[in-house]
VMD Tcl script that draws the C-alpha trace (Angstrom):
set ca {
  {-54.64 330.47 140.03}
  {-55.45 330.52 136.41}
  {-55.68 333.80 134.78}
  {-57.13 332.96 131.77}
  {-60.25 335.58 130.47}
  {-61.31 333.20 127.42}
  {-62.34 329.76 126.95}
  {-61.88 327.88 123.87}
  {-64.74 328.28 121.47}
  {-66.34 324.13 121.09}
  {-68.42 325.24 117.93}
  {-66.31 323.58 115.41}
  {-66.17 320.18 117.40}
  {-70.13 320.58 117.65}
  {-70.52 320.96 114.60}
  {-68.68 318.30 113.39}
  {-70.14 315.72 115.34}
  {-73.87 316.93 114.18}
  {-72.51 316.49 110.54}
  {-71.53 312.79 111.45}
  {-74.62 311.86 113.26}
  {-76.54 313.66 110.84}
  {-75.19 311.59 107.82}
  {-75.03 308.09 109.65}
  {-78.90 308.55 110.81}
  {-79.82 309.41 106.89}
  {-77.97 306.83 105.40}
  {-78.92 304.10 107.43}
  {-82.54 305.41 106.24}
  {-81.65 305.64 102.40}
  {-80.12 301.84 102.63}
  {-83.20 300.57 104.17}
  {-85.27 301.91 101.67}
  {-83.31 299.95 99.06}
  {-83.77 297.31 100.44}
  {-87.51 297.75 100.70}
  {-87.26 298.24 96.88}
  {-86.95 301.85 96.31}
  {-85.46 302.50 93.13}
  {-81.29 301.96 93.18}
  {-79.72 303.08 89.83}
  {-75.84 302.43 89.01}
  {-75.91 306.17 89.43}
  {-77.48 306.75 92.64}
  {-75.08 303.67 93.81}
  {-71.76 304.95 93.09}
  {-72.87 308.30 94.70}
  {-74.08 306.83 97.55}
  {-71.13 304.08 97.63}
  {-68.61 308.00 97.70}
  {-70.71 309.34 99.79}
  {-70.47 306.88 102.40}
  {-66.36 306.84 101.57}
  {-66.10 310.47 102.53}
  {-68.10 310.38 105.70}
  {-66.16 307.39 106.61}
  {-63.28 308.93 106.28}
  {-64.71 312.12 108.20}
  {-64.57 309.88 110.67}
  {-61.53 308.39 111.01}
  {-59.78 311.28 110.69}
  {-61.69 313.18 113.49}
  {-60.86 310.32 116.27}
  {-57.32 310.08 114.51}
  {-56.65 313.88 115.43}
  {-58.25 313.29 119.08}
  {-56.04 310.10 119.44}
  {-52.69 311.75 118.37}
  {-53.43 315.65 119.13}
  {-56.27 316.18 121.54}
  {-56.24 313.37 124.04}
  {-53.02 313.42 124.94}
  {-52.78 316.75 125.25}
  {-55.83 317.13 127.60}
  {-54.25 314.22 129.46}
  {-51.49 316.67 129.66}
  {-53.37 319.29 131.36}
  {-55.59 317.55 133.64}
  {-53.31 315.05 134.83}
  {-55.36 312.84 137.67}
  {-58.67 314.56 136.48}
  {-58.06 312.34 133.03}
  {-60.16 309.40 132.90}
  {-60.66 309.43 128.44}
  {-59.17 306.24 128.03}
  {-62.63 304.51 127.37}
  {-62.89 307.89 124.38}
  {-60.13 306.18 122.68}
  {-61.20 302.45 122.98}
  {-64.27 303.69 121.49}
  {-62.43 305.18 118.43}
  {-60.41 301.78 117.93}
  {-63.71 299.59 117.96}
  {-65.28 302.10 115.93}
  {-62.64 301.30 112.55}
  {-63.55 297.73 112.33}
  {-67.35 298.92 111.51}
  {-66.56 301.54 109.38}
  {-64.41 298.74 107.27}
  {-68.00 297.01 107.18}
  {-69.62 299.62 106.19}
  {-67.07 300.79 103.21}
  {-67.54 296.89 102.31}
  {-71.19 296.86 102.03}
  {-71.09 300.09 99.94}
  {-69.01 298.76 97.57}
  {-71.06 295.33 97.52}
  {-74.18 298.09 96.78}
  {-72.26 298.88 94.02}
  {-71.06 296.05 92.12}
  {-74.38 294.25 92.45}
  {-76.81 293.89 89.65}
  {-80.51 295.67 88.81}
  {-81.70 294.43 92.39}
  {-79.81 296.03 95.12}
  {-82.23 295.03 97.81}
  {-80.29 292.53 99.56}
  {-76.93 294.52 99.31}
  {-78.82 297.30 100.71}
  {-79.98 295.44 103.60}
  {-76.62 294.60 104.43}
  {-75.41 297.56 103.89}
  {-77.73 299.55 106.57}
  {-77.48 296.69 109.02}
  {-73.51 297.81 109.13}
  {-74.72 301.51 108.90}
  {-77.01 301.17 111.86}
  {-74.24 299.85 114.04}
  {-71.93 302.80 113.06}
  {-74.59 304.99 113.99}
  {-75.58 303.76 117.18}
  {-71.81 303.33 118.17}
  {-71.50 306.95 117.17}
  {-74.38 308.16 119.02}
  {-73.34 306.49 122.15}
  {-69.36 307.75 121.71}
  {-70.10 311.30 121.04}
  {-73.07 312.08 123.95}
  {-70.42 310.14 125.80}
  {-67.41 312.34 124.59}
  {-69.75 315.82 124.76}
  {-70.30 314.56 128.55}
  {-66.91 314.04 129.86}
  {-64.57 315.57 127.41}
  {-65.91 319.25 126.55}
  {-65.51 320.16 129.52}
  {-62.34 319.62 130.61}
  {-61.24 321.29 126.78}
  {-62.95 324.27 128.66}
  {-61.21 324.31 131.66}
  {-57.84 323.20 130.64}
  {-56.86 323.84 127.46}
  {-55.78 327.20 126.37}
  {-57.59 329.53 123.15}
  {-54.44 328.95 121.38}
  {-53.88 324.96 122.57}
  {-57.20 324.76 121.11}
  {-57.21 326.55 117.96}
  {-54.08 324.35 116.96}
  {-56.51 321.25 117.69}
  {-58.79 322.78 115.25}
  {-55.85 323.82 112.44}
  {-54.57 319.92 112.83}
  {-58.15 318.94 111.96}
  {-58.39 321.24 109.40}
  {-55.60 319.73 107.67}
  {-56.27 316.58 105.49}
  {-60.27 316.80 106.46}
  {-62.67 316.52 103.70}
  {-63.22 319.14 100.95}
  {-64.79 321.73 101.77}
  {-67.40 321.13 98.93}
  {-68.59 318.41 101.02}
  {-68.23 320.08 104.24}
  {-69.62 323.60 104.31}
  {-73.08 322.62 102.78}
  {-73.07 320.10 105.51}
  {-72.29 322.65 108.21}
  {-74.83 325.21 107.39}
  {-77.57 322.31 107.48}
  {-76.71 321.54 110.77}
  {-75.92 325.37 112.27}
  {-78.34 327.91 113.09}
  {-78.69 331.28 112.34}
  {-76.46 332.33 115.18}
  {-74.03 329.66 114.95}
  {-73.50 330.05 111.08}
  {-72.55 334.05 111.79}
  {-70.35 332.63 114.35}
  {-68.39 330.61 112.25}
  {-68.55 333.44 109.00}
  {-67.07 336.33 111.57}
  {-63.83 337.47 110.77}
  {-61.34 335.42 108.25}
  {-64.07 332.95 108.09}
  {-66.00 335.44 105.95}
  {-64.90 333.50 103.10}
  {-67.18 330.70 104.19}
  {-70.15 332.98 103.12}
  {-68.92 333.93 100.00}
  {-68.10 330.17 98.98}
  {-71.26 328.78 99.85}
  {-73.03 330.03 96.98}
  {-70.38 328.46 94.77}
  {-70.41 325.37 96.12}
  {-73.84 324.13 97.33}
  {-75.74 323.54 93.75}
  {-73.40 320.90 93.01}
  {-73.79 319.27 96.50}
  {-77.34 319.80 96.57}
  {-77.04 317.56 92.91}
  {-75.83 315.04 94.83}
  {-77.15 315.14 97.54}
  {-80.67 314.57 95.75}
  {-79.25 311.61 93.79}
  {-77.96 310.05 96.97}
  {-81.32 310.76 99.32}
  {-83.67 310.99 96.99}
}
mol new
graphics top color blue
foreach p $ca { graphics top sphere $p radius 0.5 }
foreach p [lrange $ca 0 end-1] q [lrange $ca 1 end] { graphics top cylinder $p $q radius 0.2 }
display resetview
C-alpha cells in the first residue's frame, strides 16, 4: 500500500500549457490580420518572426523533456496502466508544423512593404499548430495528469520540473507570460517560498516585454 501523504503539485505543467495555447491562439489572430492588411512594419516583423522562434521552441523543448524524462518514467511506474504512446506520436507530428510555421515567419520577414500574402500563409501554418496543440494537451491533461498524481513521487516530479527548467526560455519571456495566464491564487502559489524571487523580478522584467509585446499584437 502506498504511503505517500503528498501529491505532486501540476501547477507548473498547467501553466505552461496555458502559455502555449495562449500564444498559438493570438498569433494565429495577429497573422490574419496581416493579411487582411493591418499595418506590418520591418519592425513589427522581425518581432513577431522571434516571437514565434521562442514559442516554437517552448514547444519543442516541453514534449522533448516529456519524451526523454517524463514518459518513460511514468511508463515506469504504471506499468500495464500506461497507454501514452499516442502523447508521444502527437509530439513527433507536432515538429514538422512547427518547421512550417518557423518557415512562414521568416517568409513574413524577408518579404517586401506588403506582407499580406506571407501573412496568410503564415497563420494558415499557425492555425494548424494551434489546433494540433489544443487537441494534444486536453488530450494529455485527460489521460496523463493523472497518473503523474498517482504514481509519481513529490521528488520524481520536482526533478521533471528542474529538467524543464533547464534550457527553457528566458525568463524575460516567461514570467510575464505566466502571470497573464495565473490567477491571483495560483501566482502566490508559484511566488511562496524560494520562488519569492519571481515577485521581485517581475517588476524588472515586464516593461520591456510589455514593449514587445505591443509591437508584436498591436
Amino acid at each position: 500500500m502506498s504511503t505517500r501523504t503528498e501529491t505532486p503539485d501540476l501547477l507548473g505543467i498547467r501553466m505552461a500549457h496555458r502559455m502555449m495555447r495562449r500564444d498559438a491562439r493570438r498569433l494565429t489572430e495577429v497573422a490574419e490580420r496581416i493579411a487582411a492588411g493591418e499595418t506590418c512594419s520591418s519592425d513589427r516583423a522581425t518581432a513577431l518572426a522571434r516571437w514565434i522562434g521562442m514559442v516554437c521552441d517552448e514547444v519543442h523543448h516541453h514534449h522533448t523533456v516529456e519524451d526523454e524524462a517524463l514518459l518513460p518514467l511514468l511508463t515506469a511506474r504504471a506499468g500495464a496502466d500506461a497507454d501514452l504512446a499516442g502523447l508521444g506520436d502527437d509530439h513527433a507530428a507536432l515538429d514538422p508544423l512547427l518547421d512550417d510555421v518557423r518557415a512562414g515567419a521568416a517568409a513574413l520577414r524577408a518579404a517586401g512593404t506588403d506582407r499580406r500574402a506571407a501573412a496568410a500563409g503564415l497563420g494558415r501554418a499557425l492555425a494548424r499548430v494551434r489546433d494540433e496543440l489544443d487537441e494534444h494537451i486536453e488530450d494529455e491533461e485527460r489521460s496523463m495528469f493523472p497518473m503523474i498524481e498517482r504514481y509519481l513521487t513529490v521528488g520524481e516530479w520536482d526533478g521533471v520540473e528542474k529538467r524543464a527548467r533547464d534550457g527553457g526560455m528566458p525568463m524575460s519571456f516567461m514570467l510575464p507570460r505566466a502571470v497573464d495566464v495565473l490567477d491571483e491564487a495560483e501566482f502566490a502559489r508559484l511566488t511562496r517560498g524560494p520562488g519569492i524571487m519571481l515577485r521581485l523580478l517581475l517588476p524588472l522584467v515586464r516593461p520591456g516585454y510589455r514593449r514587445r509585446e505591443l509591437l508584436v499584437f498591436g
